[in-house]
N, C-alpha and C positions, 0 to 999 in steps of 0.2 A: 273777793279778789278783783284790784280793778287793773286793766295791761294797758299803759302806753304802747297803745296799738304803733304806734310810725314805728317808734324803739323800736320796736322785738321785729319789724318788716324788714327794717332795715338789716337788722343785726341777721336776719333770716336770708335777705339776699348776699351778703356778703359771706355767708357761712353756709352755703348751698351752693357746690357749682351751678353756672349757666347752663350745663348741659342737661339740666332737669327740665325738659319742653313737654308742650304739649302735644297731641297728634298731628298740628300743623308747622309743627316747627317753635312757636313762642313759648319764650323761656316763662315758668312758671318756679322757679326757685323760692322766690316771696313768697309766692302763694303753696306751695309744700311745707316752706320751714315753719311758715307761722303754724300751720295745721300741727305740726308736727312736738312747735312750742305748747299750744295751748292745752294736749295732750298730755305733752309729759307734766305742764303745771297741773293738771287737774287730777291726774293718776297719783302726784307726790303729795299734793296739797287738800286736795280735797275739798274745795270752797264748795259752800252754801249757794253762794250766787258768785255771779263771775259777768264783768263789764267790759268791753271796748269800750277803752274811750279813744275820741277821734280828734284830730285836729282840725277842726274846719274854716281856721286861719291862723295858718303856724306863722305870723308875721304880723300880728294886730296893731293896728295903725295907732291905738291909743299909746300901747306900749311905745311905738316908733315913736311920737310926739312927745314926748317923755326923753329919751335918750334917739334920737337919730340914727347913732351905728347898732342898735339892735339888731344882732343877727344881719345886719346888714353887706358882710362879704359873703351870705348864702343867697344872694338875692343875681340871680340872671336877665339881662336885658331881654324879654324877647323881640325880634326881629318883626313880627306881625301885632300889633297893636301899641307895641313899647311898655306893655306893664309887668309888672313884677312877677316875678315865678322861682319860686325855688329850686336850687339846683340839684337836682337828684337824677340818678342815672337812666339816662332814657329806657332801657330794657327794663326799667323797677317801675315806672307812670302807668305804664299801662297794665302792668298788675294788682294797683290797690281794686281799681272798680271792681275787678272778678274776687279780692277779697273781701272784699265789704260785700258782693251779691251771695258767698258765699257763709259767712256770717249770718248773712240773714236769714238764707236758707236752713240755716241750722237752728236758727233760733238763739241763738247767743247775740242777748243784746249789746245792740251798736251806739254810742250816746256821743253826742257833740252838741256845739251850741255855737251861730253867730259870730264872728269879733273872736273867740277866746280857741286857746290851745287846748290840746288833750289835758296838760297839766292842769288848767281850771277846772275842768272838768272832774279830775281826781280828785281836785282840793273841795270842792263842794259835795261830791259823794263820798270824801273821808269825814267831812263837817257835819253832816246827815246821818252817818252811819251809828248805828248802836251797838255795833259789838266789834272783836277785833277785826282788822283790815287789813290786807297783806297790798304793796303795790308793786306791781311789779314793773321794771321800768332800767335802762341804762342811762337814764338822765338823771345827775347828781341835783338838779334842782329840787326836785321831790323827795331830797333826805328831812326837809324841813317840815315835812307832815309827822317825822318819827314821833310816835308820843308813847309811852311807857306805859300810861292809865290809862290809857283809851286803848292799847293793843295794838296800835298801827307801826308795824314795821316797813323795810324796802327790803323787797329780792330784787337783788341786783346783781343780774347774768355777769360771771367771768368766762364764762367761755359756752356759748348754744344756752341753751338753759340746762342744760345738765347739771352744771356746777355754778350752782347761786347762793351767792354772798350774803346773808340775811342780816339789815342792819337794825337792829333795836338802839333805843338809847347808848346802853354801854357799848356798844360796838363804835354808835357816832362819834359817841366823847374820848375812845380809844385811838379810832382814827385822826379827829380834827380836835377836838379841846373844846366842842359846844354839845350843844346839845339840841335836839331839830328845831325850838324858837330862837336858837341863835345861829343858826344855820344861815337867816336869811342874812344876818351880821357880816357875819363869815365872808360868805361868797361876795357881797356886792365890793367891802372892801377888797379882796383879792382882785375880781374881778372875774372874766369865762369870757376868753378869746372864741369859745365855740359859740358863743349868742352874742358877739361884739359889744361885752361888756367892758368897759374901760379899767372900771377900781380904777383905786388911788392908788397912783402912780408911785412906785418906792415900797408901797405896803402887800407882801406877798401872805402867803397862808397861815405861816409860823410870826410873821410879827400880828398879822390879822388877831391870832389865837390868844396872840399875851396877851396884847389889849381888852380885848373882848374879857379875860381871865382877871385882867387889873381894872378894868372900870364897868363893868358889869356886861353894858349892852353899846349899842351905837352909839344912845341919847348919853351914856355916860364920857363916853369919849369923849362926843364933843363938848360935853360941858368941860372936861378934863384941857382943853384944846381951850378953853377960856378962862381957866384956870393957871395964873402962873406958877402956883406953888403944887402941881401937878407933876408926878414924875413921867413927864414925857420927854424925849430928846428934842431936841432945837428941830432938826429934820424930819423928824415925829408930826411935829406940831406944825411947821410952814405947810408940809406935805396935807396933812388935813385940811389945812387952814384954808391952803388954795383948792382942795376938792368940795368947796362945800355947795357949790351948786350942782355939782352932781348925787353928792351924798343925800340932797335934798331929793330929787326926783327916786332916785336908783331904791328905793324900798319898794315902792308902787309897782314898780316893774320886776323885780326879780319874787316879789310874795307870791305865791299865788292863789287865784282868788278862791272864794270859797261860797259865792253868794249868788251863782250862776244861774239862770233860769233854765231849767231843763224841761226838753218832754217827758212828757208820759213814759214809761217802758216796762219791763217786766227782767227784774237783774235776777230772775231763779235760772241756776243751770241746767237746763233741756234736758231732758229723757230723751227725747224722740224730735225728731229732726221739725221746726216748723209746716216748710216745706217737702217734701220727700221727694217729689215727682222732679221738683227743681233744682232740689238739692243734688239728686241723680243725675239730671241732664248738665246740670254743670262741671260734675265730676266726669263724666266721660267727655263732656266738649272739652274741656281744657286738662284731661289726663292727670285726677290728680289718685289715682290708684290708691294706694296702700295710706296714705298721709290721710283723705278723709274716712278709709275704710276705719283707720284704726281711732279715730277721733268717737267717730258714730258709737262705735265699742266701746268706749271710755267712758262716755258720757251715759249713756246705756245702764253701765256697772257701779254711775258714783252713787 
């Protein structure tokens, strides 16, 4: 099981009131719901091993050089140096470090790498993997890992993790009309205002889907696009025609990769806490009661 750790932080802060604090007052919401997420996935699911993965630059400059507006209206000036920082809620910054200290404490490995997002990260521990692979994640990018043979589906939270949407192939191609290697298809033409991805301008999900249905894959498009006796509309075809400098980069940057150089780590899920003594002190410094009590228990029993 691998968890786009930010996803499920996020979706944990915003699904936990702020009135979940610690002894001194700091809101720890992040840091209960994820506790409380990785639980209920491990209680339902039952993975063999189970990974954090991390973002350790949700903004990679390769990717930005590639298309510029990537992700680019999540990007906040700051006032003290002038570099980049993403914009996340001040009360949620200062709780990833106590969750990643607490992570470690437990012993559930924590993985990232350089330059690349958590989603790399996945795609090269679902490329490695030899059996099935559950990912769990609210980012639609990573439907494009689904593979059928190889076992790897998406649980994708609809609401807490309680109620997860589990997308295997037929569910993809029920949903969108691909299937996870035409995924990356898919989306670059539509486009994802949430990662300032442009697409081709005029071409939304359901014309993306014919295409892709009538010419196979991308590469067939555009041959279709040089093609006059191609059944494409006049506006079909300029439309493409003029996105082809970005149709050209926009794969590179929406795949993701799979060839990532990782550390060392240990992905078996923990019996017993790494830590204890730390794992304890951090649970009473920052009050996180019942969320780690019941975690330690879970993992204890899987």
């Amino acid at each position: 099981m691998l968890l786009d750790t930010a996803s499920l932080y996020f979706r944990a802060y915003f699904g936990v009131p702020d009135s979940v604090r610690s002894p001194d007052g700091t809101p720890v919401n992040a840091v209960r719901g994820l506790l409380d997420f990785i639980t209920r996935l491990v209680r339902d699911h039952h993975p063999d091993d189970l990974v954090a993965c991390m973002d350790f630059d949700w903004r990679p400059q390769w990717r930005v050089d590639l298309i510029p507006t990537y992700k680019a209206h999540r990007v906040a000036e700051e006032v003290a140096g002038g570099a980049d920082a993403e914009e996340i809620p001040d009360t949620l910054s200062p709780q990833v470090p106590v969750i990643e200290a607490v992570l470690d404490a437990a012993g559930i490995a924590r993985v990232g790498a350089e330059g690349y997002e958590a989603d790399d990260i996945i795609g090269t521990l679902t490329a490695r993997a030899t059996g099935p692979v559950d990912i769990v994640t609210g980012d639609r990018d990573l439907f494009q890992l689904i593979d059928d043979e190889r076992g790897v589906r998406v649980l994708y939270p609809v609401k807490g993790v309680g109620t997860l949407a589990a997308y295997d192939g037929e569910a993809l191609r029920e949903k969108y009309g691909v299937d996870g290697s035409g995924y990356v298809d898919l989306a670059l033409l539509r486009g994802d205002p949430s990662d300032g991805l442009p697409g081709v301008p005029g071409i939304g999900e359901k014309t993306a889907a014919k295409l892709l249905d009538a010419f196979g894959d991308l590469a067939g498009i555009m041959a279709a696009v040089d093609d006059p006796g191609a059944k494409l509309t006049p506006s079909q075809r300029k439309k493409l025609d003029e996105a082809r400098p970005y149709i050209a980069v926009a794969p590179k940057v929406v795949r993701v990769a799979d060839d990532v150089a990782l550390p060392e780590f240990d992905p078996a899920l923990p019996a017993r806490p790494r830590d204890a003594d730390e794992l304890a002190r951090l649970g009473e410094r920052w009050g996180l009661g019942g969320s780690l009590e019941r975690l330690l228990s879970t993992l204890e029993q899987a």
